[in-house]
C-alpha positions as semicolon CSV with decimal commas, in nm:
position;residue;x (nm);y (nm);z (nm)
1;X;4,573;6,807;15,028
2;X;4,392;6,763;14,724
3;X;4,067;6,568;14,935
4;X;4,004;6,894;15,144
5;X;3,973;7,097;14,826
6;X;3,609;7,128;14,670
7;X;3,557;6,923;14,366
8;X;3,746;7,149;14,079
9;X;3,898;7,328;14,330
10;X;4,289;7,497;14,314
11;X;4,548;7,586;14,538
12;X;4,748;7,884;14,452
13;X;5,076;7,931;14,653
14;X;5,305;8,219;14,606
15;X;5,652;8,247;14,707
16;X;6,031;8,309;14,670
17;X;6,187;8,096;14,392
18;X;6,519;8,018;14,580
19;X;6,683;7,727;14,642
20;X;6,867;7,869;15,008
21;X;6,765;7,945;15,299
22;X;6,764;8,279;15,514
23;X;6,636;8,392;15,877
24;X;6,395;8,514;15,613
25;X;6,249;8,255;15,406
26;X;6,366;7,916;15,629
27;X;6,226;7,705;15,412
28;X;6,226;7,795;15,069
29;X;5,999;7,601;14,767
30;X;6,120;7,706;14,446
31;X;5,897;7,626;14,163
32;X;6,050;7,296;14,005
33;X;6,042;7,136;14,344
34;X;5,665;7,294;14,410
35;X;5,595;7,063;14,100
36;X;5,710;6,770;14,271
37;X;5,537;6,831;14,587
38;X;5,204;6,899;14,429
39;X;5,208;6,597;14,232
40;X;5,307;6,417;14,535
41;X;5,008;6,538;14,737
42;X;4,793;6,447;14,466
43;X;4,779;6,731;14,211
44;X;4,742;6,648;13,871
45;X;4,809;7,007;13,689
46;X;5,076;7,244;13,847
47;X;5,091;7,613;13,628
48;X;5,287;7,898;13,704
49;X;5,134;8,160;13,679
50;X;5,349;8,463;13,721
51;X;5,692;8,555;13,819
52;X;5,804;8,887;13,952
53;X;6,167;9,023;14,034
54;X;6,249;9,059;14,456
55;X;6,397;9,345;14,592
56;X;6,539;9,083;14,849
57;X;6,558;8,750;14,695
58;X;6,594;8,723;14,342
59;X;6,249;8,610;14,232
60;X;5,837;8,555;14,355
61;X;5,612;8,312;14,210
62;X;5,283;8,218;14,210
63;X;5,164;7,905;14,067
64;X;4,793;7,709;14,104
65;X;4,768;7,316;14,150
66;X;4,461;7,160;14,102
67;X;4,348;6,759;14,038
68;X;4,089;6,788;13,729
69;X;3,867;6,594;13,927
């Protein structure tokens, strides 16, 4: 992931910070296991960057990931 990205370049993801599944959100990524993921793909720096209450699911996050290269 981190070879497509431009030279300083971040990702920023948002989504639901729950651990279960729903018809909704099949696939969850809460934010400790984002952290794990981005690292894995190569990202040096993982910040959260905001968190927001859900009408339908507890919690929303959005984080950046980026590889200080």
């Amino acid at each position: 992931m981190v070879a497509i990205l431009v030279p300083g370049g971040r990702l920023l993801v948002v989504e639901y910070n729950i651990e279960h599944s729903n018809s909704a959100v099949p696939y969850p990524v809460p934010y400790p296991r984002w952290q794990t993921l981005a690292r894995g793909a190569g990202f040096a720096h993982t910040e959260a960057l905001a968190r927001r209450p859900s009408r339908f699911l507890r919690e929303i996050y959005s984080a950046a990931s980026w590889s200080g290269r």
